[in-house]
C-alpha positions in Angstrom: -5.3 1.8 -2.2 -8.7 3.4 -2.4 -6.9 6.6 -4.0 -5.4 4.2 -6.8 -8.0 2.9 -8.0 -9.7 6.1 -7.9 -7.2 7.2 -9.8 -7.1 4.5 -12.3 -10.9 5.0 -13.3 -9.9 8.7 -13.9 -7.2 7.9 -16.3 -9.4 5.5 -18.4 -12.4 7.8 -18.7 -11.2 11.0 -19.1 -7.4 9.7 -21.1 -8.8 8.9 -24.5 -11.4 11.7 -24.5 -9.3 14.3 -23.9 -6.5 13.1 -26.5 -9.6 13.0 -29.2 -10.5 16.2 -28.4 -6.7 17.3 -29.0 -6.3 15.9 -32.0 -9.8 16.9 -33.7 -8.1 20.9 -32.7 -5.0 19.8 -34.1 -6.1 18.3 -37.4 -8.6 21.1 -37.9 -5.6 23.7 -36.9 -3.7 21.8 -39.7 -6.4 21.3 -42.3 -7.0 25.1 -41.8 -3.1 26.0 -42.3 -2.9 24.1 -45.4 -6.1 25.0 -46.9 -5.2 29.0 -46.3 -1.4 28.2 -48.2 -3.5 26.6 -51.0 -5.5 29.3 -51.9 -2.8 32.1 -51.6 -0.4 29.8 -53.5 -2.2 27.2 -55.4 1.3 26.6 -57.6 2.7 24.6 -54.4 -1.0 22.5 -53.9 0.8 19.1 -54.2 3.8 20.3 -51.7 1.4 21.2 -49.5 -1.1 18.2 -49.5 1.8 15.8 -48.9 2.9 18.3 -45.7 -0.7 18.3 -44.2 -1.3 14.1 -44.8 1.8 13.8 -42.9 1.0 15.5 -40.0 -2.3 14.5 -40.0 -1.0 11.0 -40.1 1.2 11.4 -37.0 -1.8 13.3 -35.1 -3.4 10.3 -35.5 -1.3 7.8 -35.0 -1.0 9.8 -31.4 -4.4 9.1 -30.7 -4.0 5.4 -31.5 -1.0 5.7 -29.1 -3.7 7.0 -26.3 -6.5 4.4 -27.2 -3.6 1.7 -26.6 -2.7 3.1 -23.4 -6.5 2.8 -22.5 -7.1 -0.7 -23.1 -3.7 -1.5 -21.5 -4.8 0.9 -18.2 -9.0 -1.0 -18.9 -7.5 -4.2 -18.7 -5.9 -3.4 -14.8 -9.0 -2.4 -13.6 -10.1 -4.9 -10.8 -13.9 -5.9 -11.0 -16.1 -3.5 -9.0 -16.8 -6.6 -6.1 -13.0 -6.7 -6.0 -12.8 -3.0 -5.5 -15.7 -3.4 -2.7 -14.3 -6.2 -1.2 -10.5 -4.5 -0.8 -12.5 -1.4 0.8 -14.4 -3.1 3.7 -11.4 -4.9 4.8 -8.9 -1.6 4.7 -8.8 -0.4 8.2 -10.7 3.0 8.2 
């Protein structure tokens, strides 16, 4: 039991950090891409703004996807006296 829980408050805090982190790489990665095809083709600019919205728009509808998941993991988490309680009467 201990080791879930533990587990649990390892998936809250590190979950939603890590999948920011991700997507700031990948929406700089992107932003990059695009930006490069603009100035070596500037005749497709508007092709290639609608391409790097998009994907910036399902990056980050990913990490909305990860921030749900963390308030749906947050609200499982048993109070810390619950946690204490559960821990003095497991046998050791």
């Amino acid at each position: 039991m201990q080791l879930y829980f533990m587990a649990l408050a390892l998936a809250v805090g590190l979950g939603v950090p890590i999948a920011a982190v991700g997507a700031a790489l990948a929406q700089g990665r992107a932003a990059a891409a695009a930006l490069e095809g603009m100035a070596r083709q500037p005749e497709i600019l508007s092709k290639l703004q609608v391409a790097m919205i998009l994907s910036l728009v399902f990056i980050e509808s990913l990490v909305i996807f990860s921030l749900l998941v963390f308030l749906m993991l947050q609200s499982k988490m048993p109070l810390t006296s619950e946690v204490l309680e559960i821990m003095k009467s497991a046998p050791h």
